[in-house]
N, C-alpha and C positions, 0 to 999 in steps of 0.2 A: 312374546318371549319364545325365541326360538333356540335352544341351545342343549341337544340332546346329550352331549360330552360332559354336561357340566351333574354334578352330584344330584339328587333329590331327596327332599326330606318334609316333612307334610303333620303340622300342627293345625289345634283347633282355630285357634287365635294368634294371629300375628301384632304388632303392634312395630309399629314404623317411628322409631324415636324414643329418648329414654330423657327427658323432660321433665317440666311438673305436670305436665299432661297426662302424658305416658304414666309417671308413678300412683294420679290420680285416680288413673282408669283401672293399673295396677292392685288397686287396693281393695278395688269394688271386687275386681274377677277374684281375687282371693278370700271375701269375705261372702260374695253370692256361691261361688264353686267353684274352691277349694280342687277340685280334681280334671279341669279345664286345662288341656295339655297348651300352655302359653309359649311365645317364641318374641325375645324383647331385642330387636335391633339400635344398636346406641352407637353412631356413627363414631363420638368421641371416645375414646379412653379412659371412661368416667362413668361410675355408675349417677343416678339421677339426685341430681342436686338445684339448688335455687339460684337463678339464674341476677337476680336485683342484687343481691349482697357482693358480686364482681365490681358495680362503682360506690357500693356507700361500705357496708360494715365493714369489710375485709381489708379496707384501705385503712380503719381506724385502729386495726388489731395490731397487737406490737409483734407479733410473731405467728401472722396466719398460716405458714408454709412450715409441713407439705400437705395439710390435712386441711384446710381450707380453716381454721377456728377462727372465731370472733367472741365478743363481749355484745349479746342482743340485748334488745330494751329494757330488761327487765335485771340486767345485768348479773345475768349467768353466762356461764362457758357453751358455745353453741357450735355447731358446724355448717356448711353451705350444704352438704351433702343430707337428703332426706334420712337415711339410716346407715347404719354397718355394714361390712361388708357381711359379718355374722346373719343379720337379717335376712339377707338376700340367701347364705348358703341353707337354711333351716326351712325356709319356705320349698312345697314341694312341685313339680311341674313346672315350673319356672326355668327357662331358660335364657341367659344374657349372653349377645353378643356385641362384645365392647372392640371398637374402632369398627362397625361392618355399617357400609351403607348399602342404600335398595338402589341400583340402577334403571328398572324397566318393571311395570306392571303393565299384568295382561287381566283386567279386572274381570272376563270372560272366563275366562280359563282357571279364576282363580289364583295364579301364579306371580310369583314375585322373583326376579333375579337380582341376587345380593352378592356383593363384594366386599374384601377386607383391601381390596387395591392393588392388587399384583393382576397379573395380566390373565394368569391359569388356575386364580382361585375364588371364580365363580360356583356359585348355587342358584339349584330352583328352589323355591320355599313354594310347598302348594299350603295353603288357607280353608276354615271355611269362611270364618271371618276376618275382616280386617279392619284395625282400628291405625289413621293416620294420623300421627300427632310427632310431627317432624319438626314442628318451629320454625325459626327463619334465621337468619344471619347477616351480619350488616354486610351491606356494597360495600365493594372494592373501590377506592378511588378511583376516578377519571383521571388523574393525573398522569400523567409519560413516568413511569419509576423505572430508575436504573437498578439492576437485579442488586448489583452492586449495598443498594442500601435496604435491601430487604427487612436483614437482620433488626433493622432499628425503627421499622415501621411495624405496630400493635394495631391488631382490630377487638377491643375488649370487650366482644362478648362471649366469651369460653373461658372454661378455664383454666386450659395448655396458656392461654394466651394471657390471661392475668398472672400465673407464676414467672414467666417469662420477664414482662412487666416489671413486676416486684422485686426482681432478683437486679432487672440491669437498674433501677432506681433505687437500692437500698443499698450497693456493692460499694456503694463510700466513694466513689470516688468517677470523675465523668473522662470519658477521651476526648482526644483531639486538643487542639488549642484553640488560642483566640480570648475574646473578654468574659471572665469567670473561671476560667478553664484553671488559673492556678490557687483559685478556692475551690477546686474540686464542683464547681455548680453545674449539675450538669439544665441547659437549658431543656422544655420538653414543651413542644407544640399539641396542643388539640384540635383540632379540626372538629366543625361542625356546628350548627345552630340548633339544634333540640335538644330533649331533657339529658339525652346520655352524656351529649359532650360537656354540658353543662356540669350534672354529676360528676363528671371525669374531671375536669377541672376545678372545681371545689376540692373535691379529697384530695387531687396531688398537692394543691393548696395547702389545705388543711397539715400534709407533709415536707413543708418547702423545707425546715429547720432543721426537720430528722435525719434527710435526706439531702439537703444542699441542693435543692431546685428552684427554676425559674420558670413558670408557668407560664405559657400564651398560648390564648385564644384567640383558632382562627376563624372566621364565619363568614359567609357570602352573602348573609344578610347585615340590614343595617341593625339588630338587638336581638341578641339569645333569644330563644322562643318566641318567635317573634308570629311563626305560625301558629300560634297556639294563642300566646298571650296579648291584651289591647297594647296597643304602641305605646301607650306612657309609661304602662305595669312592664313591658318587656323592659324598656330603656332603662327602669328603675332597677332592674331585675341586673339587667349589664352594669351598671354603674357602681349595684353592692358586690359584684366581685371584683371590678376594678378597686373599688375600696381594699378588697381584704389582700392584693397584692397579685391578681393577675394580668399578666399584660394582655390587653385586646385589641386586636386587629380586625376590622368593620370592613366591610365590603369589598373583600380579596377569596379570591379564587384561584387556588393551587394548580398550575399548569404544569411543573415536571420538578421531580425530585430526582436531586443526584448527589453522587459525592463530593467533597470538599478535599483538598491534600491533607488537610488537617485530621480527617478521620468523620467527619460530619456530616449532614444530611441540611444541601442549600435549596430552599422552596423557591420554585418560582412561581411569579404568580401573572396571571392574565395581564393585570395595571402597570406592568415593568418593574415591577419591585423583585426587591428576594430577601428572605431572610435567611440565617444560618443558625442549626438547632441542632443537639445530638439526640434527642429521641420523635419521633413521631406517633399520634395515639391518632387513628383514625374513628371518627365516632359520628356517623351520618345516619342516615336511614334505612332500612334494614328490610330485605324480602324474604318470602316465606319458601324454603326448601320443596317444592312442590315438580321440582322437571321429571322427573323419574314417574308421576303418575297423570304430566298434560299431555298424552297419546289419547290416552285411556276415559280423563276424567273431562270434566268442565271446569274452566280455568277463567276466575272472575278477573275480566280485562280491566275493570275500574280500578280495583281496590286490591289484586293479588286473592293469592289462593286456591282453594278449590271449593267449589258451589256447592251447600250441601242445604238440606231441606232443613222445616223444622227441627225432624228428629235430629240434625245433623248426620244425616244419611247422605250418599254422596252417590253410590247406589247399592242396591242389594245387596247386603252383607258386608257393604265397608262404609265406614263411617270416618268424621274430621274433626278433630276437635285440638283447640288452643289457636297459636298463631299460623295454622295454616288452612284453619278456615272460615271460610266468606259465608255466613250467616248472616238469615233475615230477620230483624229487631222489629216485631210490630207496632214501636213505636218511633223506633229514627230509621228504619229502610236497612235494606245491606248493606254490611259494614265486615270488616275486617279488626281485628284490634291484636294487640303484644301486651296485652295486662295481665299481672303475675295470675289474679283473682278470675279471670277468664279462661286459664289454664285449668286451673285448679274445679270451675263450676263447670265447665264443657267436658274435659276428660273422665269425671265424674256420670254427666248426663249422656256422652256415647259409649258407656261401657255399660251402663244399665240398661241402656236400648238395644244395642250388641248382645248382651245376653238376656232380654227377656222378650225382645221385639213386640214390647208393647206401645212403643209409641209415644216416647215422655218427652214432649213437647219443651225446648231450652229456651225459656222467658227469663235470662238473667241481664242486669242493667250490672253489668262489672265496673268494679272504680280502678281505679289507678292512683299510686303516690310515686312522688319523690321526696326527695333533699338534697336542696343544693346551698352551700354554707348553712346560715340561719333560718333559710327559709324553707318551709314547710309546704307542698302542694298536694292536694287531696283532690280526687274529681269524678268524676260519671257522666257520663253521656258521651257528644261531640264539641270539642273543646279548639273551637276552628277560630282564628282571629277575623276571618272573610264572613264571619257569620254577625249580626248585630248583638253589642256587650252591654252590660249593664252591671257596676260594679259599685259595691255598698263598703266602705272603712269603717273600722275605729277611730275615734277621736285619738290623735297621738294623745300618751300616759301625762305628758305634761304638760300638755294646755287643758288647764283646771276650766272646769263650770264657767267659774265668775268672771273666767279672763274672754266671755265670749259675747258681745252684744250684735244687735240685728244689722248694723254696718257689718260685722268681721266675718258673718255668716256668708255675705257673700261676696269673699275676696277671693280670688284664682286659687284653683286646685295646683297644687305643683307633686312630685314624687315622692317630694320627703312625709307627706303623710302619710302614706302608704303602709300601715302597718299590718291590722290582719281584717280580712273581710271575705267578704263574697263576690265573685264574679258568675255573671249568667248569660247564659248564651245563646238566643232567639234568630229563631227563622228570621229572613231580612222582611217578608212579607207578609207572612200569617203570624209574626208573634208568636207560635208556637218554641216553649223554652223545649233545645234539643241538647242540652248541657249545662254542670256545674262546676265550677273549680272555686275550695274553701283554700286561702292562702293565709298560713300563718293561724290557723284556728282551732280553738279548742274544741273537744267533743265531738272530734270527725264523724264515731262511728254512727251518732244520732242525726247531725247533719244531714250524711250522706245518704242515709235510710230514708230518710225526709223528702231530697232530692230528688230518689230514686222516683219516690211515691209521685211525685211534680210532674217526672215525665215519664212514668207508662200511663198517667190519666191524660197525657199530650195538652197540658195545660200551655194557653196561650195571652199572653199579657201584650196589650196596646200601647200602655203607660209605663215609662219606667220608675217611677213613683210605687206600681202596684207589686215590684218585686221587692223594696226595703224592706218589708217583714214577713217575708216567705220563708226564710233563714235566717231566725234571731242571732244575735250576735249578744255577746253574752255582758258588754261596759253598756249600763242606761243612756250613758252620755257617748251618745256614735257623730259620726264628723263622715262627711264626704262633700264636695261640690260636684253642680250637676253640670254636664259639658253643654246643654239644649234647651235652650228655652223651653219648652214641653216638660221635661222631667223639673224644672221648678213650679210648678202648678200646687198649689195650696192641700196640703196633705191631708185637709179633710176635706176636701173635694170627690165626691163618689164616684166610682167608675161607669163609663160611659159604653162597656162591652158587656156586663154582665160577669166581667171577670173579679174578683174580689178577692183582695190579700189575705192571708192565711188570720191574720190579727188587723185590726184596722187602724188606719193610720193613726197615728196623736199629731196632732196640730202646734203640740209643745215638745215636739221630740227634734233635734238638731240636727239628725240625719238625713241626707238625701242621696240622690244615686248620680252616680255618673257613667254616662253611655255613648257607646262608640259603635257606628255604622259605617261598615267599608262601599264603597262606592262600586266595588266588585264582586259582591254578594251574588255567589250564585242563587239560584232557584232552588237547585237540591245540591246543598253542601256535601261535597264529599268528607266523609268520618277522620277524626283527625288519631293517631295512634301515638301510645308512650313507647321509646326502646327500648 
């Protein structure tokens, strides 16, 4: 950072990002010392708020604007935003600057050069410390866009960009013409095959009535989450929102978006098709805001980010925590992750190390959730479909006991049993379990405690047999078929690794596992992340 014209100003603590990170780390410096001259860069024009409630509550609230409100589980009146603006003015030493981002560190020098966006309103920020928790932001389409249909193309992770959203989908009424146009529908595309688009389309869903829309889904894969989830559990997963009324479109690839005379935005796509749609929601995968410090820092080529040690130290007096940084899991390897709870237990763990430089080493197994329509997904670890699965159901509610004898036991697995279970997710070669995902299940939070426990002891299973009670499921009477001759092997049959189920098998119990092995398995699976 070379720019002697430009202002200088020099706090103890800088903090790069106003996140749930940022507010985490926030809380520590004011509750260890309270007199710690702070300096809080918040690229947006938002003080720090939660970033998951942009695709599920806020879509379900009948009037979240201008203040972000929703109705939370518990069914009280809540906000996206962490606190008041009160809060923030009472607190002392604290200073927000709202819309300024960091363009250049000189982590030598200490120095940080920051802008609000104009050409002649640069700053030096000198530090002693600095904590980076900048986040990430979803990619921009590949597509060729014509400037032209800006306006009607949404990236919804922020929350300029959810109001936005909200405003042109709730205004009653859609432009342009064509079929729907004189019921007011306006059509609205999603883009994308992971949990977000997913999310994103459920809730406009969930709003098609209120709002007079027609939802589709567009993906480049053959089944929603398809990276994430076993092929049958994805398909099953696409098919219950084709049920609830979205339209899906499978293995299209958006090549250029342009206008229509009608006032509309026509996709076109690689396979010669096009459709024609008035709103667009892009919802892909998402990088970590890190260029303003890859001069300076180490920049994890795998997985994004920036490389930071145990303590999440990155070096000397700067620290990384949330999604922009690439931490080492002593039990799944370096990873990167976008999980609210990884935010919230990292910014936490580099502010305490920032200010005591003691050393406190971050062993957190962070879970992730969604909701997409009905279904419930809860999880921890790496949640990779490339990885070998092993998936335990409930018995669906209404195939009674009696209606089950030792022919029906083993008739073909199809989707429609699919109700709520376990999926687990094992190295292709050592068996070692390096993830869980509870779908549809009750008592996550003991579960996933459970889980956790599974894999920081790097427990490794041979048989998919020895996972059916590692995570009780809570109906006596459980139901799954096994995809592999292996996994039907006699459930009081003793294991032949030394590895032994948490509870041992019953030989009169109706459950068994069903397991999926990709033929592309790598050796070291790269970590798979929620948006």
């Amino acid at each position: 950072v070379s720019a002697p014209e430009f202002p200088v100003s020099k706090y103890d603590v800088v903090i790069v990002g106003a996140g749930t990170a940022a507010y985490a780390a926030l809380l520590v410096l004011r509750k260890e010392k309270p007199d710690v001259k702070v300096l809080v860069l918040a690229q947006e024009n938002e003080l720090p708020y939660q970033r998951p409630v942009l695709s599920k509550d806020l879509w379900k609230a009948d009037d979240p604007l201008p203040a972000l409100e929703f109705t939370n589980w518990a069914g009280e009146k809540d906000s996206a935003y962490f606190e008041e603006q009160a809060w923030y003015d009472e607190i002392e030493n604290v200073t927000f600057r709202l819309g300024t981002r960091a363009l250049e560190l000189d982590a030598s020098g200490k120095r940080l050069l920051v802008t609000k966006g104009g050409e002649d309103d640069g700053e030096i920020v000198m530090f002693d410390k600095l904590l980076i928790a900048s986040g990430s932001e979803l990619k921009r389409t590949s597509a060729e866009v014509d400037p032209a249909v800006n306006e009607r193309i949404f990236y919804p992770d922020n929350a300029a960009s959810f109001r936005s959203l909200y405003k042109a989908l709730s205004d009653g009424s859609a432009e342009g013409e064509g079929e729907g146009a004189g019921k007011k529908t306006k059509r609205v595309a999603v883009l994308g095959s992971g949990i977000l688009s997913a999310e994103m389309a459920s809730s406009l869903q969930a709003r098609a009535s209120d709002f007079g829309l027609e939802v589709v889904h567009i993906t480049d894969e053959e089944a929603l989450l398809s990276g994430m989830l076993p092929p049958d559990v994805a398909a099953h997963l696409s098919s219950r929102l084709q049920k609830s009324g979205i339209s899906m479109l499978r293995n299209r690839v958006v090549s250029k978006m342009a206008p229509t005379e009608s006032g509309r935005v026509q996709l076109d796509f690689e396979q010669g098709e096009c459709e024609q749609v008035d709103y667009v929601v892009v919802a892909g995968s998402s990088q970590p805001n890190v260029d303003f410090a890859a001069f300076d820092l180490e920049v994890d080529k795998a997985n994004g980010g920036l490389v930071v040690n145990a303590e999440l130290q990155a070096r000397t007096g700067i620290f990384v925590a949330g999604d922009a940084a690439s931490y080492f899991d002593s039990a799944l390897g370096r990873r990167r992750v976008s999980f609210y709870e990884h935010a919230v237990t990292s910014g936490t763990v580099a502010a305490q190390n920032l200010l005591s430089g003691e050393g406190k080493a971050y062993r957190r197994q962070p879970t992730f959730w969604s909701e997409i329509g009905d279904v419930s997904i809860y999880g921890v670890g790496i949640a990779s479909s490339q990885l070998k699965t092993v998936s335990v159901w409930l018995r669906p509610e209404e195939l009674a006991m009696e209606e089950y004898d030792e022919a029906e036991e083993e008739r073909e697995y199809t989707p429609e049993h699919i109700s709520s279970g376990v999926i687990y997710y094992l190295h292709p070669s050592t068996g070692q379990l390096l993830g869980v995902v509870l779908w549809n299940a009750a008592n996550t939070a003991l579960k996933l405690k459970h889980a956790k426990r599974l894999i920081m002891r790097r427990r490794a299973f041979q048989k998919p047999w020895q996972l059916k009670a590692q995570i009780e499921l809570e109906n006596p009477v459980e139901y799954a078929r096994t995809l592999e001759a292996e996994a039907r092997a006699n459930a009081s049959e003793q294991p032949d690794d030394g590895v032994a189920p948490a509870t041992s098998p019953d030989s009169s119990s109706s459950s068994s596992s069903s397991s999926s092995d990709s033929s592309s398995s790598p050796e070291q699976p790269s970590p798979s992340s929620s948006e």
